[in-house]
C-alpha positions in Angstrom: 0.0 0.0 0.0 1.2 3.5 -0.8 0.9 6.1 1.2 1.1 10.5 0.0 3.3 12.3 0.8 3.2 15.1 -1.4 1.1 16.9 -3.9 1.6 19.8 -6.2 -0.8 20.7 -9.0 0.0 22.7 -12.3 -2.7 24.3 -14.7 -1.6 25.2 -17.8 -4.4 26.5 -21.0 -4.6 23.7 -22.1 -3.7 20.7 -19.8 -3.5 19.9 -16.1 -0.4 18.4 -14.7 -0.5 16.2 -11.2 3.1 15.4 -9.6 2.1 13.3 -6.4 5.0 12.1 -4.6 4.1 8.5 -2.5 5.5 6.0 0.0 5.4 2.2 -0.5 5.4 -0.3 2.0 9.5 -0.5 1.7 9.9 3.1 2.3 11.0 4.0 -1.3 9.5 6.9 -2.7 7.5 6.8 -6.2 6.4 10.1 -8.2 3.6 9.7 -10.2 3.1 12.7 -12.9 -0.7 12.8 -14.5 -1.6 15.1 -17.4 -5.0 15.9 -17.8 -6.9 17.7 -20.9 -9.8 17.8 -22.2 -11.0 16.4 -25.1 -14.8 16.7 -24.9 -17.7 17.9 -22.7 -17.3 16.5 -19.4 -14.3 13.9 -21.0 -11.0 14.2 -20.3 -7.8 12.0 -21.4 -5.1 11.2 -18.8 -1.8 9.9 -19.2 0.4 8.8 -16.4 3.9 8.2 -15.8 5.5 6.6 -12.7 9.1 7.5 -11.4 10.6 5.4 -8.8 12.7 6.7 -6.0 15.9 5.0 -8.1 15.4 6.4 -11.4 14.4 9.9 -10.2 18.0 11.5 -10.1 18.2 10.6 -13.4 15.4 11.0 -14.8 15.9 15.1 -13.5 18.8 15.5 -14.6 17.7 14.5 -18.4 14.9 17.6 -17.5 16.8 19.7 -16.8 19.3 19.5 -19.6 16.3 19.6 -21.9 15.7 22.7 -20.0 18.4 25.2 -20.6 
C-alpha cells in the first residue's frame, strides 16, 4: 500500500499536470506525474507516468538538460 506524501498541481491552457509524490510499504518513494486535458464535454484523457525513487536522479537530470 502507498501512502502521500506530497502533492503539487500545475494548470496550464490547455492541460493539467499532477506530480504526487508516494511511500510504498519499503519506504522507497514513487512520483507519479498525471496530465489531464480535455478532449470533450465533461471527457477528459489522462496519461500517467511513474518515477521510482531510483530512477528519479536521473530522470531530473535529463529535464533539466532539456531545459536550458
Amino acid at each position: 500500500m502507498k501512502k502521500l506524501i506530497a502533492s503539487k498541481t500545475l494548470h496550464t491552457k490547455q492541460r493539467t499536470y499532477f506530480f504526487n509524490l508516494f511511500e510504498n510499504s519499503n519506504q522507497e518513494r514513487i512520483l507519479e506525474i498525471t496530465e489531464s486535458k480535455v478532449i470533450g464535454p465533461n471527457q477528459y484523457q489522462r496519461t500517467k507516468i511513474i518515477v521510482f525513487d531510483g530512477d528519479l536522479e536521473d530522470f531530473i537530470e535529463i529535464i533539466n538538460k532539456y531545459k536550458k
